[in-house]
N, C-alpha and C positions, 0 to 999 in steps of 0.2 A: 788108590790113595797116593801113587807114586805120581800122578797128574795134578791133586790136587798140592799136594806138595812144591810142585815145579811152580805151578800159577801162584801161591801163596807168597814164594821167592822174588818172581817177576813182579808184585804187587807190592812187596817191600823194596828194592832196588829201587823201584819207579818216582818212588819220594826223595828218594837223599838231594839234599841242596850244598853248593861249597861256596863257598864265600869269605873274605877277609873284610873286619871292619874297618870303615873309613874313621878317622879320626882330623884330618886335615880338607880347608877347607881353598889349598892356596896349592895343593900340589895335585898332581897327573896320575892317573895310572899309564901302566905301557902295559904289552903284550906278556910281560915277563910276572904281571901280576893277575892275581881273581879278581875282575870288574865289582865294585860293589855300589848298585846303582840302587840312588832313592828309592823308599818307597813312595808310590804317587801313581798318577795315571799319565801317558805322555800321550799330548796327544797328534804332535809330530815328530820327527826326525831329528829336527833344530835341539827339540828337548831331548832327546836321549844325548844328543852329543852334548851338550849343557849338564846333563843330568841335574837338571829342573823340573819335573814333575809335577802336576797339582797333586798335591797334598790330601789324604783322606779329611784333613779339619775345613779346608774349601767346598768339599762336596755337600753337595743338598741330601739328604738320603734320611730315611727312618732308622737303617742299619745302622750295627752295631760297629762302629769305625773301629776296635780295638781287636773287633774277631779276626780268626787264623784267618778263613775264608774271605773278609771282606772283599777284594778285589776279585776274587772270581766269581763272589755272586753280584756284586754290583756291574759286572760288565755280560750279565745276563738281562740286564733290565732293555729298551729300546733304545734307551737316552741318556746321558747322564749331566747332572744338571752340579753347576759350578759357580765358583766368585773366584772371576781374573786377580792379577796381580793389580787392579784400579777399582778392588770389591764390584765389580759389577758382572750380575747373577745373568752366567752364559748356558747355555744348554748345545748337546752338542749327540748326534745319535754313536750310536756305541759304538755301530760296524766300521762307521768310519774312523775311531782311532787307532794311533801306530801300536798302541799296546800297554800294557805297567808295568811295573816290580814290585817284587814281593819278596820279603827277606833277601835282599842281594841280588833276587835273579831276575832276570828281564825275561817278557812273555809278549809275544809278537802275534800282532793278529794276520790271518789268514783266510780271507773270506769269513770270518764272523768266526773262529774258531782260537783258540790263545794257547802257545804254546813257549813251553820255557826253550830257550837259546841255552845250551849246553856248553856251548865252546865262543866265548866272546874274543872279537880281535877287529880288524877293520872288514878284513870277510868270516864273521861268525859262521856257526850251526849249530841247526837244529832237527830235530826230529818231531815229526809230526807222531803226536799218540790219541790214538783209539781208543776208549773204553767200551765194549761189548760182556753181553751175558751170556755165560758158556754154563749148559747143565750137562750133568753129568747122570747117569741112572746108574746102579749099587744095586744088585739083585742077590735077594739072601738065599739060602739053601731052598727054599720052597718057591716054586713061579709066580706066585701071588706076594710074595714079599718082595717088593720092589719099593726103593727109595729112590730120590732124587735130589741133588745139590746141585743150586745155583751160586757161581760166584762171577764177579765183575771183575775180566782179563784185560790187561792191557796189550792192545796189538801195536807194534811197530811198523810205524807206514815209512815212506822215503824219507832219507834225508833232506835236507835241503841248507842253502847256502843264503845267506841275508849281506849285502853291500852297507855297512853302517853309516858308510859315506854319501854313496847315492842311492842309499834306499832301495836297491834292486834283488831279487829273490830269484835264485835258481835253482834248480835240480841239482844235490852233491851226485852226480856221477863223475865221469870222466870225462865225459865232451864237457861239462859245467865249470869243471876246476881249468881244464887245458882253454878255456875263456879267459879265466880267471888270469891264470899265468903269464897269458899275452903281456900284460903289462912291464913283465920282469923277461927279458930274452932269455937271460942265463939260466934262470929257474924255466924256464918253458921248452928251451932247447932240451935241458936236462930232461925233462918230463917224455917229453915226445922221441928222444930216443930209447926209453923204457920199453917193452913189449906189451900187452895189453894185459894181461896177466900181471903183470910188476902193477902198471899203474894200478890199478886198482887195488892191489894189495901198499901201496905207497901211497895214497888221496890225503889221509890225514899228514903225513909225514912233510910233504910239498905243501900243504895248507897252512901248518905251522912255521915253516921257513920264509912262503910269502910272507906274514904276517910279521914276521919276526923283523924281516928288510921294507914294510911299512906300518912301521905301527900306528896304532889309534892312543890317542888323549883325551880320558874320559877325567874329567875334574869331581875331586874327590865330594 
């Protein structure tokens, strides 16, 4: 019981979303703020930095545009079918977009897979998550009385690093960030005279500080 306890935890955690509502349509987020991006489907880069999205009221669809789910099961389909900003009715296959938002949060595709961007800045992350089916067997007093629960675990795969700029995606290890770094000497100096044991217990720490001495301007 004490396992399924643990997975029931990790299966709550795995939802929570943060976010602050936009109310201006003329000012900036920076680094110092929670990004809060349209809802809609993007299906470039240009648009996430825009944060102009197509709209769930553009899309072609049977579905139900108001449900919770819309956007994750609508980017289950092959295709998704649209009216540009000139109404004319485009189609476009799914794999190939950058990704949506949904309630606030940006979800970035990865080989056909959408994952929410956790930490948004000009070098975001994210975490790639799993869902897999873990049973469990519960054997009562008698050998014949055997039970069994299935539940659906969320496993954590690698980090990863997403460029909002130039659209590039890397591995959050430490050869990935000390790339990252190059950019900034003084931050990168600092970094690389750490021990390998510091960096890695510091990755988030230097991520935040790049980001901090370049911010991104996401329009509300």
């Amino acid at each position: 019981m004490i396992l399924v306890l643990r997975l029931l935890v990790i299966l709550s955690c795995s939802t929570i979303a943060s976010g602050l509502i936009a109310q201006s349509t003329t000012q900036y987020y920076t680094t110092h703020q929670s990004v809060k991006f349209r809802p809609g489907v993007y299906v470039k880069i240009d648009m996430v930095k825009r944060n102009r999205p197509i709209p769930s009221t553009w899309i072609e669809t049977d579905m139900d545009v108001t449900h919770h789910d819309f956007y994750a099961n609508i980017t289950k389909a092959d295709e998704i079918i649209f009216f540009d900003d000139n109404g004319v009715r485009t189609s476009i296959p799914t794999d190939s977009i950058w990704g949506y938002s949904h309630n606030g949060d940006l979800h970035i595709n990865i080989y056909g897979d959408f994952h929410r961007i956790d930490y948004v800045g000009r070098i975001s992350h994210f975490i790639a998550l799993k869902s897999t089916l873990v049973e469990f067997e519960i054997k009562g007093r008698r050998p014949w009385n055997i039970h069994y629960l299935t539940f659906e675990a969320v496993v954590k795969n690698k980090g990863y690093l997403v460029d909002l700029v130039d659209d590039k995606v890397s591995v959050f290890d430490v050869a990935g960030l000390e790339q990252v770094l190059k950019e900034d000497p003084q931050l990168w100096n600092e970094f690389m005279a750490l021990k390998k044991r510091k960096k890695e217990k510091l990755k988030y720490v230097f991520l935040t500080r790049y980001n901090e001495k370049f911010p991104l301007d996401i329009p509300f």
